[in-house]
LOSE-928103 format. One line per field, with one value per residue (C-alpha): y, x, z; residue in one letter; residue number from 1. Coordinates in nm, 3 decimals. Example, Ala and Ser with C-alpha at 12.3 -4.5 7.8 and 13.67 -1.06 7.14 Angstrom:
<rs>
y	c(-0.450; -0.106)
x	c(1.230; 1.367)
z	c(0.780; 0.714)
residu	c(A; S)
num	c(1; 2)
</rs>
This chain:
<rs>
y	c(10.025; 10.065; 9.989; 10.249; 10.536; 10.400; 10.529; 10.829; 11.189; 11.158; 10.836; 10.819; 11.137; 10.979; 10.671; 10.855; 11.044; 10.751; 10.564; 10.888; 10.898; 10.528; 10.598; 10.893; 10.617; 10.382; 10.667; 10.766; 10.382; 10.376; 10.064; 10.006; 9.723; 9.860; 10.228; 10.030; 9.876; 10.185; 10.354; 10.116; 10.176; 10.524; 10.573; 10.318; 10.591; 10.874; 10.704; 10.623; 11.015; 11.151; 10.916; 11.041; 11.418; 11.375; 11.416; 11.235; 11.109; 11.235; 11.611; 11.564; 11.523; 11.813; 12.017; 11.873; 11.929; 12.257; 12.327; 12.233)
x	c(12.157; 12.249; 12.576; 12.645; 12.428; 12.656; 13.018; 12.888; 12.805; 13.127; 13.122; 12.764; 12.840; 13.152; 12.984; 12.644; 12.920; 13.086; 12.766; 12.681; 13.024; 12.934; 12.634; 12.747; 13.066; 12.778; 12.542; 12.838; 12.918; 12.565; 12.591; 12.197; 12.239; 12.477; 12.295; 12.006; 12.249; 12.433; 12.126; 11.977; 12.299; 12.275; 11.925; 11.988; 12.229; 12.053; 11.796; 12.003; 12.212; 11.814; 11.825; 12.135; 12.022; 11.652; 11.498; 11.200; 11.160; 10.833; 10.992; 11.206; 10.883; 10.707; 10.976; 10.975; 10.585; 10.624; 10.869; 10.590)
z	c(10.143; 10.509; 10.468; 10.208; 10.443; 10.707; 10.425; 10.478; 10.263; 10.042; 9.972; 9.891; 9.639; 9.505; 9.415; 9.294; 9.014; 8.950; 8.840; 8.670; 8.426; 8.393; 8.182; 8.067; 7.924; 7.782; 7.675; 7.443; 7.320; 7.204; 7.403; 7.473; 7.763; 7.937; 7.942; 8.099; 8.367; 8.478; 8.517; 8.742; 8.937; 8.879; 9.031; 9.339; 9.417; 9.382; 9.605; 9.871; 9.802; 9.869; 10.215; 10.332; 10.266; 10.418; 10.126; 9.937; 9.556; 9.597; 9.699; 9.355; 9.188; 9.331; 9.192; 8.871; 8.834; 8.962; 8.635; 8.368)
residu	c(X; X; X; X; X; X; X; X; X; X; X; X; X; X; X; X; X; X; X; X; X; X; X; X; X; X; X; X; X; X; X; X; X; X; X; X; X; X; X; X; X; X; X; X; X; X; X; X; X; X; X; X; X; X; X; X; X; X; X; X; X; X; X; X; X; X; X; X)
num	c(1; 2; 3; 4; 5; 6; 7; 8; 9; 10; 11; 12; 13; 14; 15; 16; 17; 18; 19; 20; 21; 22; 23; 24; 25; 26; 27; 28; 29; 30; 31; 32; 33; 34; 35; 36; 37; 38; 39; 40; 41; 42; 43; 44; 45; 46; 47; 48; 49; 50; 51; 52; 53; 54; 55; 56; 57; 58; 59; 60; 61; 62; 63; 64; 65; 66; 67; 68)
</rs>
């Protein structure tokens, strides 16, 4: 984790929509496994994307209750 906060805001981004076309990829295969895997990858991102902007999961949720 530190080392990727140490890449910096555009790599952290880059690799965040990478991981994100990566499920979209296995999403579209129907390939069950492998949507399980890039999402894991996907959301380690994200986490670490939240990090790097100062922002919580627990923010993201606020907003997300505040939609309902």
């Amino acid at each position: 984790i530190a080392k990727r906060l140490k890449q910096g805001t555009a790599k952290i981004t880059q690799k965040f929509g990478e991981e994100a076309v990566e499920t979209i990829i296995a999403a579209m295969q129907k390939d069950k496994k492998e949507v399980i895997a890039e999402s894991a990858d996907l959301l380690f991102h994200w986490l670490i994307l939240l990090a790097d902007v100062g922002v919580t999961p627990e923010e993201v949720m606020e907003e997300l209750k505040r939609r309902e």
